[in-house]
PyMOL commands that place a pseudoatom at each C-alpha (Angstrom):
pseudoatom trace, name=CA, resn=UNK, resi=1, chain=A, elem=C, hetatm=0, pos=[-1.012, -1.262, -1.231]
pseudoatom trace, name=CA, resn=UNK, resi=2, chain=A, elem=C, hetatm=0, pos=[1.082, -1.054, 2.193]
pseudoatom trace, name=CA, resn=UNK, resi=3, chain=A, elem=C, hetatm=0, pos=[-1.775, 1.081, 3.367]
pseudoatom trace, name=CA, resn=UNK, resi=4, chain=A, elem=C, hetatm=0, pos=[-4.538, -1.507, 2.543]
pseudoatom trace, name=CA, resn=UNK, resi=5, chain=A, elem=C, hetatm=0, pos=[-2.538, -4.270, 4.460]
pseudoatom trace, name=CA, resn=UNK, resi=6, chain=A, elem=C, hetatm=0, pos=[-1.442, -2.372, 6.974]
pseudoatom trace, name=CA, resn=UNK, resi=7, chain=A, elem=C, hetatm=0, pos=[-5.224, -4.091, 8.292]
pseudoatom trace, name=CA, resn=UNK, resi=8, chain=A, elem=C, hetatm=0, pos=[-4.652, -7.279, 7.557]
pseudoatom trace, name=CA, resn=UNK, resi=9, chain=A, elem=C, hetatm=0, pos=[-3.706, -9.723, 4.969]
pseudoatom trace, name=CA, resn=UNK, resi=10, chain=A, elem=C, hetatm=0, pos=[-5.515, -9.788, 1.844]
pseudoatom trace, name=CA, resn=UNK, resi=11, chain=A, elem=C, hetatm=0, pos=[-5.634, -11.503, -1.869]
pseudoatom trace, name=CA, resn=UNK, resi=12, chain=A, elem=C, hetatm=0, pos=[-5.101, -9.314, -5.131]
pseudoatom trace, name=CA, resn=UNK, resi=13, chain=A, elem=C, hetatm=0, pos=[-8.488, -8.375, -5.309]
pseudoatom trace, name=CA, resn=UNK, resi=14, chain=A, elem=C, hetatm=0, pos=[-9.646, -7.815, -1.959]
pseudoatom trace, name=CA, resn=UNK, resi=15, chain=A, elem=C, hetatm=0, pos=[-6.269, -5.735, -1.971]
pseudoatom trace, name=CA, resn=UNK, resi=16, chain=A, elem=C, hetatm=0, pos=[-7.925, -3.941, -5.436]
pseudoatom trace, name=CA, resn=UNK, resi=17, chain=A, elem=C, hetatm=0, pos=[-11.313, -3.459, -3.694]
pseudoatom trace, name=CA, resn=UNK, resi=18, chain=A, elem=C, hetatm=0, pos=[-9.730, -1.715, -0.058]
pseudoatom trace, name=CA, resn=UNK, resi=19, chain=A, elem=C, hetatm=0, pos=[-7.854, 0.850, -2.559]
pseudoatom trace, name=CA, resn=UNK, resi=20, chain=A, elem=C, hetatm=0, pos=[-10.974, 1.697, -4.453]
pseudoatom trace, name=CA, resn=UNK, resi=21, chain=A, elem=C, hetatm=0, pos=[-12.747, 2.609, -1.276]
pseudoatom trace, name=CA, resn=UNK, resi=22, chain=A, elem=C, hetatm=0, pos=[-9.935, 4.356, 0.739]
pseudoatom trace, name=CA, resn=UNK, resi=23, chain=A, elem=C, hetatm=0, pos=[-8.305, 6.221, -2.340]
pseudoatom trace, name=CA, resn=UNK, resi=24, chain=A, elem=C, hetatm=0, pos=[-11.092, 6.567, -5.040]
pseudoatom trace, name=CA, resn=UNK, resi=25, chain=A, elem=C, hetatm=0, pos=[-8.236, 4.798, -7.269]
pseudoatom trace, name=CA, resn=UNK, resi=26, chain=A, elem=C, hetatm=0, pos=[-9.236, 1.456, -9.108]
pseudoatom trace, name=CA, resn=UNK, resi=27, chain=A, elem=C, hetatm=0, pos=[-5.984, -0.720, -9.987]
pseudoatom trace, name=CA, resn=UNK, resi=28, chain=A, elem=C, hetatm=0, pos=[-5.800, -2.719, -13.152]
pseudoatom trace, name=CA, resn=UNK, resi=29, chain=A, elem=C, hetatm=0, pos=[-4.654, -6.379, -12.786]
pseudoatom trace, name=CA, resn=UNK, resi=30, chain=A, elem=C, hetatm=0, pos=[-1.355, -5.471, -14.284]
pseudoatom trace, name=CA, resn=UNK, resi=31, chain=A, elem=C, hetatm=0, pos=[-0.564, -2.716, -12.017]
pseudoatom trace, name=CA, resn=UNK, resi=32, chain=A, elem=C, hetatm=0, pos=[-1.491, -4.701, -8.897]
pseudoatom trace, name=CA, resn=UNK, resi=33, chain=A, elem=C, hetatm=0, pos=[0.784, -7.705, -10.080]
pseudoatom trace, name=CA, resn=UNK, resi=34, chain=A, elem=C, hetatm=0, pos=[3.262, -5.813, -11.074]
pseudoatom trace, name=CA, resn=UNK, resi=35, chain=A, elem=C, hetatm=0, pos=[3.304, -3.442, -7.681]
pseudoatom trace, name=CA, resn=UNK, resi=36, chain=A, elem=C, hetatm=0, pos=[3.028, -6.748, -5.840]
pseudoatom trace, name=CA, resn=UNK, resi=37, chain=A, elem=C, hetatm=0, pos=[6.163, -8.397, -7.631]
pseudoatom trace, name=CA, resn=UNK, resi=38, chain=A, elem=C, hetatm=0, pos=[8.013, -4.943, -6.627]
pseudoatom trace, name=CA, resn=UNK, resi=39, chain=A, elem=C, hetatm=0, pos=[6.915, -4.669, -2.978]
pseudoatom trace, name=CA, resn=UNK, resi=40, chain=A, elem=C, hetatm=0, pos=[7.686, -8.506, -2.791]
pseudoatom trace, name=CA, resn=UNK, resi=41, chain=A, elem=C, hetatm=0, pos=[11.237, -8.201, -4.106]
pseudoatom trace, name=CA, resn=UNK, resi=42, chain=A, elem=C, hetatm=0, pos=[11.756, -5.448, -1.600]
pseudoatom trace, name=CA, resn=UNK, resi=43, chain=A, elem=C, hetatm=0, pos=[10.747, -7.114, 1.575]
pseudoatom trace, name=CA, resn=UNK, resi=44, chain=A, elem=C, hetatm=0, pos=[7.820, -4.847, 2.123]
pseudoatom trace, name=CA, resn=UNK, resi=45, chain=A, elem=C, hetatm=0, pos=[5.277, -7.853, 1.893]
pseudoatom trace, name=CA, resn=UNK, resi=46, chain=A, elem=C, hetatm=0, pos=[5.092, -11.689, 2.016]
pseudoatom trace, name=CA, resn=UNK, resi=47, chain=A, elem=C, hetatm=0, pos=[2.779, -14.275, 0.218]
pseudoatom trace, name=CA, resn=UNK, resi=48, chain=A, elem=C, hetatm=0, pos=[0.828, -16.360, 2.693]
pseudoatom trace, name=CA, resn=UNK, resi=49, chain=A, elem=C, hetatm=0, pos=[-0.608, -19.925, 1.797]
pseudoatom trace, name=CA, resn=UNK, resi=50, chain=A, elem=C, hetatm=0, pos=[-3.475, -19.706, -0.028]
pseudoatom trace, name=CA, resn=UNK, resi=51, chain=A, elem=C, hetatm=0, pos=[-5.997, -21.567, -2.440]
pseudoatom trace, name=CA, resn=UNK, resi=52, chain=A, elem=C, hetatm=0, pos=[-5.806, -22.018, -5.882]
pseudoatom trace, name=CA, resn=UNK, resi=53, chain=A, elem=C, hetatm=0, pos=[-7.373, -19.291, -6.966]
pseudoatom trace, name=CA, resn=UNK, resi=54, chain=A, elem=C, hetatm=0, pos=[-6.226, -16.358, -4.130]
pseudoatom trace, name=CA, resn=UNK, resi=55, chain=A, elem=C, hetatm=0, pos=[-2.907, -15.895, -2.230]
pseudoatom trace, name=CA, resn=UNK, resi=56, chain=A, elem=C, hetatm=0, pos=[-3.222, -13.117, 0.332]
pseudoatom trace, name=CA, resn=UNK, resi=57, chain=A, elem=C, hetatm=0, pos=[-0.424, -11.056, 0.820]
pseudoatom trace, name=CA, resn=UNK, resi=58, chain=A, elem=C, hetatm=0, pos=[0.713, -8.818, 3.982]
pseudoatom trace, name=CA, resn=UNK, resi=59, chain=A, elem=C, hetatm=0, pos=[2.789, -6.479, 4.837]
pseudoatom trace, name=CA, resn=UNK, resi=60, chain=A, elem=C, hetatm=0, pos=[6.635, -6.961, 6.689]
pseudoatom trace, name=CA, resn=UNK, resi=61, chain=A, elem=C, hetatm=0, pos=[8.254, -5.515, 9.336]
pseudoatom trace, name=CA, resn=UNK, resi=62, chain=A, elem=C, hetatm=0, pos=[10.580, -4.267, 6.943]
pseudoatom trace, name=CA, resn=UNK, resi=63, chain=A, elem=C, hetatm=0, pos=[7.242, -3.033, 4.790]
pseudoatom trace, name=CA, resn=UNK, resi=64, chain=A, elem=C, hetatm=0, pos=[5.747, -1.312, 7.956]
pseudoatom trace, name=CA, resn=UNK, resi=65, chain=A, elem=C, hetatm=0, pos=[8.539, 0.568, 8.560]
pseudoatom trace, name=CA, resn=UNK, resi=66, chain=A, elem=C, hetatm=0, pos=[8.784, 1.573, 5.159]
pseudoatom trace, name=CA, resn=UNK, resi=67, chain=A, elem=C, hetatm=0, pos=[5.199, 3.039, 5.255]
pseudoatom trace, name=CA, resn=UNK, resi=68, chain=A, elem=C, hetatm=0, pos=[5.295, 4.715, 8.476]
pseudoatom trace, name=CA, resn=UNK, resi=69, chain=A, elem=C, hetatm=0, pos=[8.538, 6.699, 7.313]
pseudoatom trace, name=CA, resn=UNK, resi=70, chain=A, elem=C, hetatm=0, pos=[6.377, 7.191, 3.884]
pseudoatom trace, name=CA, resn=UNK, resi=71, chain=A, elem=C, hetatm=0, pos=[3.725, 9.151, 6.033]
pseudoatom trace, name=CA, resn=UNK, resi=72, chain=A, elem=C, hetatm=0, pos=[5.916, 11.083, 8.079]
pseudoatom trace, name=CA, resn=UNK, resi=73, chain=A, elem=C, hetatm=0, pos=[7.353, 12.053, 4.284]
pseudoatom trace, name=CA, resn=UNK, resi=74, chain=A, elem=C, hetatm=0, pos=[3.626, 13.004, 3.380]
pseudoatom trace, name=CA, resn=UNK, resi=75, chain=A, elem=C, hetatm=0, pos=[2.525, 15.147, 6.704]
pseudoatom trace, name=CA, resn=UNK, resi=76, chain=A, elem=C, hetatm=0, pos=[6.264, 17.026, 6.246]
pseudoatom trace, name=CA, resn=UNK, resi=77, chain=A, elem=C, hetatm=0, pos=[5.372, 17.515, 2.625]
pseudoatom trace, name=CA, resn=UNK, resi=78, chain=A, elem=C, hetatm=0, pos=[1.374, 18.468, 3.749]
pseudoatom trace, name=CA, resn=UNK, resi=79, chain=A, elem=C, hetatm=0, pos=[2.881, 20.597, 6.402]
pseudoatom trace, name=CA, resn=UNK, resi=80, chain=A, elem=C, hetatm=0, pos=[5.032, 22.678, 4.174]
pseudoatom trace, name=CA, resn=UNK, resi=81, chain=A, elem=C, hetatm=0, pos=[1.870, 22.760, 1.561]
pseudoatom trace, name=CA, resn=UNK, resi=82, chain=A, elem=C, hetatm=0, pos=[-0.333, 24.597, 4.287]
pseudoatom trace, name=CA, resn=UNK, resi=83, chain=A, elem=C, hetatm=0, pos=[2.156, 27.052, 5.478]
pseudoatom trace, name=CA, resn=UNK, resi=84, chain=A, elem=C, hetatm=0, pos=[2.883, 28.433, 1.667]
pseudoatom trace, name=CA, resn=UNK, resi=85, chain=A, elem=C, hetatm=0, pos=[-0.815, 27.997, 1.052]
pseudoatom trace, name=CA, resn=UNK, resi=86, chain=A, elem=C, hetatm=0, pos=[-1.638, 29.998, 4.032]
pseudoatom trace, name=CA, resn=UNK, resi=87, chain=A, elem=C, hetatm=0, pos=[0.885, 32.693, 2.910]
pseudoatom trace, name=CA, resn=UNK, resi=88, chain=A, elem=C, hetatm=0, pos=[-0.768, 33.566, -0.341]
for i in range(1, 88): cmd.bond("trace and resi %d" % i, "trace and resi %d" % (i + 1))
show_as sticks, trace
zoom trace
């Protein structure tokens, strides 16, 4: 979800839609919700104004941090993959 507002802000299901595309993953309303209530509680995104039906969300200071140490996590991880990969 960081990832997919790391663009912009966006409601629940434009938020649902980005992650489909990007990750091949589709999210079911309770998983969304539910990640959004964590991610909330944490800092790592805010609720905007919005209308009735559709408050966009995006992504904290505190939130962008957290993903770019996330990705460094990943490429270390991906790194260390490739090199015992390559030793087989």
């Amino acid at each position: 979800m960081l990832v997919s507002l790391a663009d912009g802000p966006k409601h629940g299901y434009a938020i649902t839609q980005d992650i489909a595309r990007f990750a091949g993953r589709t999210l079911r309303p309770g998983t969304l919700y539910g990640a959004i209530a964590r991610l909330e509680s944490w800092g790592y995104i805010e609720a905007l104004a919005g209308d009735e039906r559709r408050r966009p969300y995006r992504i904290t200071a505190h939130g962008t941090r957290a993903l770019k140490d996330t990705i460094s996590d990943m490429q270390r991880v991906g790194a260390t993959a490739r090199r015992r990969l390559a030793a087989r």
